[in-house]
C-alpha positions as CSV (number, residue, x, y, z in Angstrom):
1,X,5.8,-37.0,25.8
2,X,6.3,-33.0,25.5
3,X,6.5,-30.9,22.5
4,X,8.1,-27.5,21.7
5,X,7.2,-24.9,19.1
6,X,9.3,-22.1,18.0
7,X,9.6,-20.2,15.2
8,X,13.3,-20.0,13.0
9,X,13.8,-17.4,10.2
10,X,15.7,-18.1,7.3
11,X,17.0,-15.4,4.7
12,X,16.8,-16.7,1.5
13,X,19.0,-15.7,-1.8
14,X,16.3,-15.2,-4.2
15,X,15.5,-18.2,-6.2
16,X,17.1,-20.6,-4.6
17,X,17.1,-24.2,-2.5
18,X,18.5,-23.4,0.4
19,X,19.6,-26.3,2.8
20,X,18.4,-26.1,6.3
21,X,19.3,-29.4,7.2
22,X,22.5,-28.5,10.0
23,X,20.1,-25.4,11.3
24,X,17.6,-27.9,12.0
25,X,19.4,-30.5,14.1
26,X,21.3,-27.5,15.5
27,X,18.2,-26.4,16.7
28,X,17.3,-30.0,18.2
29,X,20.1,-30.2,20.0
30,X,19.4,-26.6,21.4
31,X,16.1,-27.7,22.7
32,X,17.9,-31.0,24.0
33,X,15.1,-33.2,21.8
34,X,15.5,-37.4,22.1
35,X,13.1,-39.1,19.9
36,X,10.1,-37.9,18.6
37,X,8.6,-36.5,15.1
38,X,9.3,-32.5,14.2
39,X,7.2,-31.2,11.5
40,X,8.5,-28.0,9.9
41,X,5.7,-25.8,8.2
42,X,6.7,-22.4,6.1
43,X,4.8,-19.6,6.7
44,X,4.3,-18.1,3.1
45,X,3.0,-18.8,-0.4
46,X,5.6,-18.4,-2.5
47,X,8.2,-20.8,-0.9
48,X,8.7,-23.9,-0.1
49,X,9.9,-27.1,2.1
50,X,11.8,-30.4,0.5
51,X,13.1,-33.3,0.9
52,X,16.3,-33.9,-1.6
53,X,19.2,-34.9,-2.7
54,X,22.1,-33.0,-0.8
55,X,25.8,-34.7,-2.7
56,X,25.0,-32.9,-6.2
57,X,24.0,-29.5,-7.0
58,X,23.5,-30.3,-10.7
59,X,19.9,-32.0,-8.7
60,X,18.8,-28.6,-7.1
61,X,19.6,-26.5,-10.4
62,X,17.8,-29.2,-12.2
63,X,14.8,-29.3,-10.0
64,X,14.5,-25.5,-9.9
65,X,14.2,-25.4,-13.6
66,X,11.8,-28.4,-13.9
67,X,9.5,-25.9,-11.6
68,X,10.4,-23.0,-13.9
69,X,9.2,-24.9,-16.8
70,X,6.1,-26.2,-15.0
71,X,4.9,-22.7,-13.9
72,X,6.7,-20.6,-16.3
73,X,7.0,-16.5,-15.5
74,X,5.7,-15.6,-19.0
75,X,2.2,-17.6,-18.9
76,X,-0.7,-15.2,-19.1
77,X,-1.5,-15.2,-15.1
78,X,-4.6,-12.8,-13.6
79,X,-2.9,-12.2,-10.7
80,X,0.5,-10.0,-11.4
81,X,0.0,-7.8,-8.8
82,X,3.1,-8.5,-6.6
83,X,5.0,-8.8,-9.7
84,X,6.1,-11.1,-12.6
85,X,7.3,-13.8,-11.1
86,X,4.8,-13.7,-7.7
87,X,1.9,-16.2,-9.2
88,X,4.2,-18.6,-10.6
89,X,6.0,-18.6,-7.2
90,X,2.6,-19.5,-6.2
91,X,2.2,-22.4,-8.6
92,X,5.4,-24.0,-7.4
93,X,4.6,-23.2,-3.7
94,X,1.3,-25.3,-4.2
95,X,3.1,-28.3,-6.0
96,X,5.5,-28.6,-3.9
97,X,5.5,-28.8,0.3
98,X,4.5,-26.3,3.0
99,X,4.9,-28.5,5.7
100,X,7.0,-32.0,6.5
101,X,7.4,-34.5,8.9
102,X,10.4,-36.0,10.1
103,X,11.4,-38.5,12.4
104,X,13.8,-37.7,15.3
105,X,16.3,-40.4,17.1
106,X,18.9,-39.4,19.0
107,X,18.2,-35.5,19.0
108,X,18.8,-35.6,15.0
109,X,16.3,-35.7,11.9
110,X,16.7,-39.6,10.3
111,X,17.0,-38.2,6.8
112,X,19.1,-40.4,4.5
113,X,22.8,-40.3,3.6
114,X,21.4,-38.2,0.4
115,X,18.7,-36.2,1.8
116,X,18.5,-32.7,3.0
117,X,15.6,-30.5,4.5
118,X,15.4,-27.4,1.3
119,X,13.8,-24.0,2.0
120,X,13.0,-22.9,-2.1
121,X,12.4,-19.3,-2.8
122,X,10.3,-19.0,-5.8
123,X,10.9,-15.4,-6.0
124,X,13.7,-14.2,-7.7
125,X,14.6,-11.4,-4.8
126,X,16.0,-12.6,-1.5
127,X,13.2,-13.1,1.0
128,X,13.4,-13.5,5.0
129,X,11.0,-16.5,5.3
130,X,9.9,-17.9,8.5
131,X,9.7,-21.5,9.7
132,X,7.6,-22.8,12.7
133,X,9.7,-25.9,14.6
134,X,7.1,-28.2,16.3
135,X,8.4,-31.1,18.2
136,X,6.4,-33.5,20.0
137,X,8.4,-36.6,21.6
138,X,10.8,-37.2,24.2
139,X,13.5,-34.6,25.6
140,X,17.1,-35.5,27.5
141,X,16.4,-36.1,30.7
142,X,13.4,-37.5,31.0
143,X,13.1,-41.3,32.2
């Protein structure tokens, strides 16, 4: 067993949920991965990795509202330093994922028919947001 870590930015649209999924395996098949688990971890506090439905963008639109309405911009937050809509970027960051695991066969993520791997800006400007890639598993060419 090896691994590999490298680091992938992604620039995001402002509140958004972007799908990573093809940049991902892309990225597998660059680093000629086999089998093994990568985890994905997001370097910030105000985004966000998940796992979801990738046929219907009615889900994503939903899902981003359902987090608006759980952390909403107008609550009375102490921090509002960095801006009106940083701390409930925060809030959603915290409820939702920094880092996931995923399984890899055959040099690509097993996610399901349905599933894609979502970077979510919580901020309403567009952000470049930085992802660190570790594998750990088998690579082509090894016996």
């Amino acid at each position: 067993m090896r691994q590999a870590i490298e680091t992938l930015t992604v620039q995001t649209r402002g509140r958004s949920m972007q799908d990573v999924s093809a940049k991902m395996n892309a990225r597998l098949r660059d680093l000629r991965v086999r089998d093994g688990l990568l985890t994905v971890f997001i370097r910030h506090t105000s985004a966000s990795l998940v796992i979801q439905e990738n046929a219907d963008p009615d889900v994503r639109d939903d899902l981003l509202d359902a987090l608006d309405q759980l952390a909403p911009q107008d609550a009375p937050y102490r921090h509002d330093v960095e801006g009106p809509d940083d701390m409930p970027a925060h809030v959603k960051a915290a409820i939702t994922a920094t880092s996931i695991a995923i399984p890899v066969q055959a040099g690509r993520m097993m996610l399901g028919s349905w599933q894609g791997l979502y970077v979510v800006e919580h901020r309403a400007r567009p952000h470049e947001r930085q992802l660190v890639l570790h594998f750990a598993g088998s690579f082509e060419g090894e016996g």
